[in-house]
C-alpha positions in Angstrom: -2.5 7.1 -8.8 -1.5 3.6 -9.7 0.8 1.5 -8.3 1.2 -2.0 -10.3 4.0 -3.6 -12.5 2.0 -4.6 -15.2 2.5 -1.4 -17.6 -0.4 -2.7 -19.8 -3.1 -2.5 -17.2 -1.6 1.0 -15.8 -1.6 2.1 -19.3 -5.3 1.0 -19.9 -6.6 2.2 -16.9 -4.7 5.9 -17.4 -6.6 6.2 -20.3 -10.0 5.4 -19.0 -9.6 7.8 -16.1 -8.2 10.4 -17.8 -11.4 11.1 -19.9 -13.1 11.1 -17.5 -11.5 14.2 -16.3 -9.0 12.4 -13.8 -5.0 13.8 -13.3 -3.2 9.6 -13.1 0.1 9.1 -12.3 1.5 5.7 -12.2 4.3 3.4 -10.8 5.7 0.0 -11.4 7.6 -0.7 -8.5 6.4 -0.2 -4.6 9.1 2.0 -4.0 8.9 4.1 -7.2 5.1 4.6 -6.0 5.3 5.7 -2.3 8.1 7.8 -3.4 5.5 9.3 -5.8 2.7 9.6 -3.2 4.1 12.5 -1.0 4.7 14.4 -4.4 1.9 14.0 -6.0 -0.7 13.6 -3.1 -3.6 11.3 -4.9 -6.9 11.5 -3.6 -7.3 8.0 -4.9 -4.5 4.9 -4.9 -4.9 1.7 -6.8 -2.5 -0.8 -5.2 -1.5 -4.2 -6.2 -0.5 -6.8 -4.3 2.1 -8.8 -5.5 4.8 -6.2 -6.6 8.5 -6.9 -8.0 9.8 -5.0 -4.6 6.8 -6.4 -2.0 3.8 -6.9 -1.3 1.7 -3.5 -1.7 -0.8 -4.8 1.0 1.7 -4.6 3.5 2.1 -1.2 2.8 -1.4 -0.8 3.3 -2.1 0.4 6.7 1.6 2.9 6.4 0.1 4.7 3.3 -3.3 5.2 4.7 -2.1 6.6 8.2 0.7 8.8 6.3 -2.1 9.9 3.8 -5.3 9.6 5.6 -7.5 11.2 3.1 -6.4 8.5 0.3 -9.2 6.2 -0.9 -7.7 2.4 -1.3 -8.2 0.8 -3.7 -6.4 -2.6 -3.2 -6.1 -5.4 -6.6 -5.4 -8.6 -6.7 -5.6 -11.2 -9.1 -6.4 -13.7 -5.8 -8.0 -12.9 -2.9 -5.1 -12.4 0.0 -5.9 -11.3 3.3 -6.7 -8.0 3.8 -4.6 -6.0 6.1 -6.1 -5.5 9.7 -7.1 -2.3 11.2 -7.8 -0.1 7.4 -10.4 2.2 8.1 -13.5 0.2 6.1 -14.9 3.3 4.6 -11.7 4.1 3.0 -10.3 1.4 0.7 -11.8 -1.3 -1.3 -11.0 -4.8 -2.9 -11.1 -4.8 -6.9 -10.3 -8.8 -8.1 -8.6 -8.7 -11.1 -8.7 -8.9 -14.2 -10.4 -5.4 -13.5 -13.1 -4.2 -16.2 -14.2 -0.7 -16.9 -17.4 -1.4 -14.9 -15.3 -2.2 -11.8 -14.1 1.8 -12.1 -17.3 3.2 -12.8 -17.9 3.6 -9.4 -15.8 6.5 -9.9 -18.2 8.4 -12.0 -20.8 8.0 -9.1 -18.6 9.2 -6.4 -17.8 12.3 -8.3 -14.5 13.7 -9.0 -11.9 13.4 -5.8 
């Protein structure tokens, strides 16, 4: 799942995923997206930071402990803090803009 309001990006990265045999949903607002998350429960969330609604990073550390199987994937076109007390082996920081080669690691990790 993707949560970021720039349709363009979602758009692009829906299409890479999906052939490569992923199921993507995606949101453009914060709220739109963690209303999404209990009904489609992801395996993997992309999350941007600076949203129209909030700031996804803030929502951070409430997503992971109310999905705590979720992989994090956090963007940002800066660097921002990262929000204290995520569990390190279970989100990661993507700078934007994000090329195909920052998802590959995907194809590595298998199919969540």
């Amino acid at each position: 799942m993707i949560i970021d309001d720039e349709v363009d990006l979602c758009l692009l990265m829906k299409n890479y995923l999906v052939h490569r045999q992923y199921t993507v949903h995606y949101a453009l607002t914060l709220k739109e997206g963690i209303d999404m998350l209990d009904s489609f429960q992801p395996d993997i969330l992309f999350l941007d930071n600076n949203l129209p609604d909030g700031i996804g990073w803030n929502k951070a550390k409430e997503i992971m402990n109310h999905h705590p199987r979720l992989s994090l994937y956090l963007m940002s076109g800066y660097q921002p803090n990262v929000p204290d007390d995520l569990p390190t082996d279970k989100f990661k920081v993507i700078q934007k803009p994000i090329s195909f080669a920052d998802l590959d690691f995907l194809n590595r990790n298998g199919k969540d």
